[in-house]
N, C-alpha and C positions, 0 to 999 in steps of 0.2 A: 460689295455694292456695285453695281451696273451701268447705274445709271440715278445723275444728278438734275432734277426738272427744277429750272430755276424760273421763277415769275417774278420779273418788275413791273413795278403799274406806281400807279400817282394817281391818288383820287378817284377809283375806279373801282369801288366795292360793290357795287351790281352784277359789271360783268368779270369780274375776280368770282363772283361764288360760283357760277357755271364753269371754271375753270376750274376750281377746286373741286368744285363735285366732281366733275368726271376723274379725277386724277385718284378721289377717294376710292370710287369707285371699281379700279384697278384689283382683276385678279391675283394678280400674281405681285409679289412684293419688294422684288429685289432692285428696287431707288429710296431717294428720300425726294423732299420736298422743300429749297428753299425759297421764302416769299423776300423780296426785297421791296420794299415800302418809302415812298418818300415820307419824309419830314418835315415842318418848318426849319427856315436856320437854323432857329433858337435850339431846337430841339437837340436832343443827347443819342446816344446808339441806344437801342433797348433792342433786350433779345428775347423772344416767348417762346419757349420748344412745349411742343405739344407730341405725346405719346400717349394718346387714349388706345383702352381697348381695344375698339372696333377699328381702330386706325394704326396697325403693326406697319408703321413704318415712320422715318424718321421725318421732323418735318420741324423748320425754325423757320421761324420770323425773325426782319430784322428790318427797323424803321430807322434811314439814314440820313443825312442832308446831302447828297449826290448833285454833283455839278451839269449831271446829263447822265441821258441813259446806258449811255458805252460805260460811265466810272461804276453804274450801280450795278451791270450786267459782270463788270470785272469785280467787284466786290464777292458778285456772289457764286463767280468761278473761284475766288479764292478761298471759300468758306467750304466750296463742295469737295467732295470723299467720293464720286463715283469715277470709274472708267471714262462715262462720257458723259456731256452734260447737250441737256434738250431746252432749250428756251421757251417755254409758253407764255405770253403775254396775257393780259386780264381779259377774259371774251374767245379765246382759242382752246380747244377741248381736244381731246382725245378722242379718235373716232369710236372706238366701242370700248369695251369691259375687257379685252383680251390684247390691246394695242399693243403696252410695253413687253406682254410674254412672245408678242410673236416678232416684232422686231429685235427683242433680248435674240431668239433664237435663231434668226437670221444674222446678226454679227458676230453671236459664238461659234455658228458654223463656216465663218468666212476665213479663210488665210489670212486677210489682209489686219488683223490686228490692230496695228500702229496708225491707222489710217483713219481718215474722217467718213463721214457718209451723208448719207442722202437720200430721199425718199420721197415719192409722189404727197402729194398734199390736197384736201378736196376743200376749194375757196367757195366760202358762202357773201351773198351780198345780201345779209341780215334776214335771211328768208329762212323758218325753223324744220322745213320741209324739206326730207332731206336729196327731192328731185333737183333743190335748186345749188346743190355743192356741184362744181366743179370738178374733175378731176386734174390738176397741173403735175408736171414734172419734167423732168430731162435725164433719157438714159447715158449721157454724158455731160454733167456739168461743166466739167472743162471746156470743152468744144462749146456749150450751149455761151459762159463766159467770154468764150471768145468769139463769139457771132453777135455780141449783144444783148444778148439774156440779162433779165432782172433775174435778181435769187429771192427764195422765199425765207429766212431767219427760221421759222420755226421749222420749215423741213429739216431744218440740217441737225446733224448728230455730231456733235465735234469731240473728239479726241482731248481728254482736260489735260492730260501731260504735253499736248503739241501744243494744244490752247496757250498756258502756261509760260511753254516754253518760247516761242513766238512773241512774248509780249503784250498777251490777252488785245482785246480793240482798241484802236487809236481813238482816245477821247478826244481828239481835236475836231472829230466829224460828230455830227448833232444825228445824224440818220442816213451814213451809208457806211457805218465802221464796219458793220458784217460784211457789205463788200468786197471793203479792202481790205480783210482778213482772209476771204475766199482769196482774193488777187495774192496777196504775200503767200497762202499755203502753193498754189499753184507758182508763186516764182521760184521758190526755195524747193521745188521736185516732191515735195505730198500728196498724196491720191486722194482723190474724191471716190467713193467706191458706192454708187447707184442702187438701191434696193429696191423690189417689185412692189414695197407695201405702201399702201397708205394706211400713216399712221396718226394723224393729225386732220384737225377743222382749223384752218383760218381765218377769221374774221375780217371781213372787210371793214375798214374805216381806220386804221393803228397811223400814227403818228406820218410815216412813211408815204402816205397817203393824204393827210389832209396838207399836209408841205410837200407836195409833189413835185414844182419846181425847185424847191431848195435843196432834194435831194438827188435832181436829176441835175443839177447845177453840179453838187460834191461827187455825184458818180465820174459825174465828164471830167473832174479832177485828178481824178482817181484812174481813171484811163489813160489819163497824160502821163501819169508817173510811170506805166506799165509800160505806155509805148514802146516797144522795140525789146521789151521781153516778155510779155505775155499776150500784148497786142499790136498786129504791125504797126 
């Protein structure tokens, strides 16, 4: 298994199904599919594994009472079995029917193994037309981090053994734990290793975004901490 595309969402079964279709969708087979689901408190863990036919590949559900979105994204790094794991959010798709075979085959041809990645990303601001996608990226993330650069969560392709072992995201940030994940893999000497592809639709409006100041608030936090070893 190659690759682990994990979805959290809360309350978001509209644009959760365009996210699963495309993923259905997928030529080639080598991931699964875990969905993370809030729950009320009350509520218990329930697990629904779905292995239809038409659908040869692995794919759970799991409805949980998650204190935020860093514990449910870490839940569901703990549940996944691939090499690496792709975060899609409910409303983000997969650019076409060949996405995962052709970046599977760009990381298998790559030396760098042990390493995280990265990949241009085409940002839509709700418009189904696909003149109005954007294309974003940085052929050096590191550099781009350290000039100031926001990151985009769904570009990134993160390595589930560094993941892991790093201490998955710091649930203490509400919405810039990828950040400071990106900052710890860059203090601790880990490559970001840039790929030509775009492989991913990002939706405009995600969480990140409608708390704009609260997260430009925890990034400057997060800057502070790095001062003088990843940022002067």
């Amino acid at each position: 298994m190659l690759f682990s595309i994990i979805t959290v969402c809360k309350n978001d079964n509209y644009r959760m199904e365009r996210t699963i279709h495309s993923i259905e969708n997928q030529k080639w087979r080598g991931f699964e599919h875990i969905v993370v689901e809030w729950c009320p408190p009350r509520g218990r863990l329930r697990v629904t594994c779905k292995n239809l036919t038409y659908h040869p590949y692995r794919k759970v559900h799991y409805r949980i009472n998650d204190t935020g979105i860093y514990m449910a994204m870490n839940f569901g790094a703990s549940m996944a079995t691939g090499e690496y794991i792709i975060f899609l959010n409910a409303g983000d798709t997969l650019l076409d029917i060949h996405s995962l075979h052709a970046l599977a085959q760009y990381i298998e041809s790559s030396s760098h193994l042990d390493a995280n990645y990265h990949c241009p990303f085409h940002y839509s601001k709700r418009n189904p037309q696909p003149q109005s996608y954007d294309i974003l990226g940085f052929n050096n993330i590191e550099l781009a981090i350290r000039s100031g650069a926001l990151i985009c969560q769904q570009a990134l392709v993160f390595n589930r053994m560094l993941l892991c072992d790093l201490g998955g995201f710091n649930e203490s940030y509400k919405l810039a734990g990828d950040y400071e994940f990106v900052c710890r893999t860059i203090d601790a000497g880990h490559a970001w290793i840039s790929l030509p592809l775009a492989a991913i639709r990002y939706e405009d409006g995600g969480l990140s975004e409608k708390c704009q100041d609260e997260a430009i608030r925890e990034i400057r936090d997060i800057r502070d901490i790095y001062t003088g070893r990843i940022f002067k």
